[in-house]
C-alpha positions in Angstrom: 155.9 56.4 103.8 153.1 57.2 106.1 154.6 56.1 109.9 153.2 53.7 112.3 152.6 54.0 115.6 152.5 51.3 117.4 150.0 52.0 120.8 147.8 51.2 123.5 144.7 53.1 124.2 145.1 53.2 127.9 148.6 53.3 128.2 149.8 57.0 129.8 152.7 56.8 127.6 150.9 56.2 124.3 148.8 59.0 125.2 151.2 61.0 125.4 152.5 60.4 122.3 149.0 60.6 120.6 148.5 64.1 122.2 151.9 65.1 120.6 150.6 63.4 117.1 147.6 64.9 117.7 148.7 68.9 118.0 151.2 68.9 115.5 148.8 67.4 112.8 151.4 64.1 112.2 149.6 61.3 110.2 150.6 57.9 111.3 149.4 54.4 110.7 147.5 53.5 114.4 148.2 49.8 115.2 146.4 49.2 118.7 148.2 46.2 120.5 147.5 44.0 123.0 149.7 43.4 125.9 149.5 40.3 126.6 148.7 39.4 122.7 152.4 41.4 121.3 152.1 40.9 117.0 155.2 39.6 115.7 155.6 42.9 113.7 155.7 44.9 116.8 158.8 43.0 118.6 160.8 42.9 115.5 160.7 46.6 115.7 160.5 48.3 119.6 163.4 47.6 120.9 162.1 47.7 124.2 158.9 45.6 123.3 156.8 48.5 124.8 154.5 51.0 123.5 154.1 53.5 122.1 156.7 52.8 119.5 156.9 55.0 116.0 158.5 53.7 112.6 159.0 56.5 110.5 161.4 57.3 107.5 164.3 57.9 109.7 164.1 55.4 112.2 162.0 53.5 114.7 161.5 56.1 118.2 160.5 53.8 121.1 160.3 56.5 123.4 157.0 58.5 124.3 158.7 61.7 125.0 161.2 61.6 122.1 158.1 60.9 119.6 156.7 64.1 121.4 159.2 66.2 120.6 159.4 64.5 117.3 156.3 65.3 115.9 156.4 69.1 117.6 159.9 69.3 115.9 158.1 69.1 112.4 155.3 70.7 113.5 154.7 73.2 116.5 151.6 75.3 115.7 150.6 76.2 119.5 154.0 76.7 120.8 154.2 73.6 123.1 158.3 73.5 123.0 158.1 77.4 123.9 158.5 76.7 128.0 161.8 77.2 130.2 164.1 74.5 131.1 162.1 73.8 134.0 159.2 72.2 132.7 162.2 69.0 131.2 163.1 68.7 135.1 159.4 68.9 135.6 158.5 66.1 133.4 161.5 64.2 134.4 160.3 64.1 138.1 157.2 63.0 136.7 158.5 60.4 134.4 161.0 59.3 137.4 159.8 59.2 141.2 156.8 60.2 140.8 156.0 57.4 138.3 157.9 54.9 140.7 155.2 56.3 143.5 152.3 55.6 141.0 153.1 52.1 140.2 154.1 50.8 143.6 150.2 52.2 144.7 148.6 51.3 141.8 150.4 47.8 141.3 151.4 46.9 145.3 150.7 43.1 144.6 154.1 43.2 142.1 156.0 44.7 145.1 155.1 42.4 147.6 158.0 44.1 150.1 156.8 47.5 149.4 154.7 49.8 151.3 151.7 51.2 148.9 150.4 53.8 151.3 154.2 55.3 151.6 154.4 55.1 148.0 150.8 56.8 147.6 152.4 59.6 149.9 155.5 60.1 148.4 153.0 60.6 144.9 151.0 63.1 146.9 154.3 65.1 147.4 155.0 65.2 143.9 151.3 66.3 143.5 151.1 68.9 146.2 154.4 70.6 144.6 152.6 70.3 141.2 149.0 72.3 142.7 151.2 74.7 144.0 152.9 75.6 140.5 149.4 75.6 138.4 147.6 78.7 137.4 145.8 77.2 134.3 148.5 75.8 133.2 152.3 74.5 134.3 153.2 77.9 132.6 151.8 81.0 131.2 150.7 78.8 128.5 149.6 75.0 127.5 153.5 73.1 127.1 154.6 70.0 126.4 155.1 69.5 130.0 151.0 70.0 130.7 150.7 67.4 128.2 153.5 65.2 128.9 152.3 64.3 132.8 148.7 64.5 132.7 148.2 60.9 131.5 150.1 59.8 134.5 148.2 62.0 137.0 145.2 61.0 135.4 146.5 57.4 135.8 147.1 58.2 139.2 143.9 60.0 140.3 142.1 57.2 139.1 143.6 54.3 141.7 141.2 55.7 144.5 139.0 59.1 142.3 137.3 59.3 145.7 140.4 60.2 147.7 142.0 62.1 145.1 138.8 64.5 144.9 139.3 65.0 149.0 143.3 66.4 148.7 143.4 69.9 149.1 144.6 70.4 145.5 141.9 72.8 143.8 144.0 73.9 141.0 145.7 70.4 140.1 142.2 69.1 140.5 140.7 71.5 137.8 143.2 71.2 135.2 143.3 67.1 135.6 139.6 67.8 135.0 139.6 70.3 132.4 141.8 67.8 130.5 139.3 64.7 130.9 136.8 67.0 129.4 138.5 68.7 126.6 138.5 67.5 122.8 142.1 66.4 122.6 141.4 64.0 124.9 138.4 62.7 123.6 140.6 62.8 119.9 142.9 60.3 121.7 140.5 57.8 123.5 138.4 56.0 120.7 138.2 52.0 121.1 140.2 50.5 118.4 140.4 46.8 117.4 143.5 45.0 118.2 145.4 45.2 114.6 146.5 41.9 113.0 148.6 41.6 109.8 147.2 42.4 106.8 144.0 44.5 108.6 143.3 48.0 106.5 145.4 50.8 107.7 143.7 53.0 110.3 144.9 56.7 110.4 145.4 59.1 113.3 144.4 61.6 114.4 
């Protein structure tokens, strides 16, 4: 059994776990869903009711991360799980409060008592801690955790491109941008139909 992966093109978790798909060479059956249109098929399997969610032989992962390190499990060829134990506590801060920050900018009108330019700042901390770490890369090399949280900060950089070109973050700056530009990304991003029941397969990558 081929698996499916149920996704959203624009969704930084689904990316996430297309990027991990995408590296380790994983076949899967694509099915691109609509949010507000959810296919029957999809709910009776995700748990959660939220993409990215993966049937496989095993089992049904409904987490992004965990269908990262899935695919990189069976198939590692550049090394991405090779990082120290930071870059988990690194990913978790960006899954976490910096994620938290993101959405309550991005999204202020569903947190009516909230304060979006305090949430924008607490983001830029997050950021600012994140510039100062970068060389090329989080590490020596391209990890999981580069991968992992540069959907979000793309997500993020995107609210307001215009101020987030003005922060004094050179290095975070040209590795988002590197990124945008590069042919994993553009491997990830085709337009795909919304799939229906019975539609022909579609296979990534």
């Amino acid at each position: 059994m081929t698996p499916v992966l149920y996704s959203f093109r624009r969704c930084p978790y689904a990316m996430r776990a297309r990027l991990g798909l995408l590296v380790s060479n994983q076949p899967v059956m694509l099915r691109e869903v609509v949010l507000r249109d959810k296919p029957t098929a999809f709910l009776e399997v995700s748990p959660s009711g939220t993409v990215p969610c993966l049937i496989h032989p095993g089992g049904v992962i409904d987490e992004s991360l965990d269908i990262m390190r899935w695919a990189l499990d069976r198939n590692d060829p550049h090394g991405w799980l090779e990082m120290p134990e930071s870059g988990w506590d690194l990913i978790a801060r960006a899954d976490d409060p910096f994620k938290d920050a993101l959405d309550r900018t991005k999204y202020a009108s569903r947190y009516p008592e909230g304060d979006p330019e305090a949430a924008r700042a607490k983001a830029a901390l997050f950021l600012q801690d994140l510039d100062g770490m970068l060389g090329d890369w989080t590490f020596d090399k391209p990890t999981i955790a580069d991968y992992a949280i540069l959907p979000f900060v793309r997500q993020f950089a995107f609210i307001d491109k215009t101020w987030f070109d003005a922060q004094p973050w050179p290095d975070l700056q040209r590795w988002l941008e590197r990124f945008l530009k590069s042919e994993a990304f553009a491997r990830i991003m085709p337009k795909y139909a919304q799939w229906r029941e019975g539609d022909a397969p579609m296979v990534f990558p």
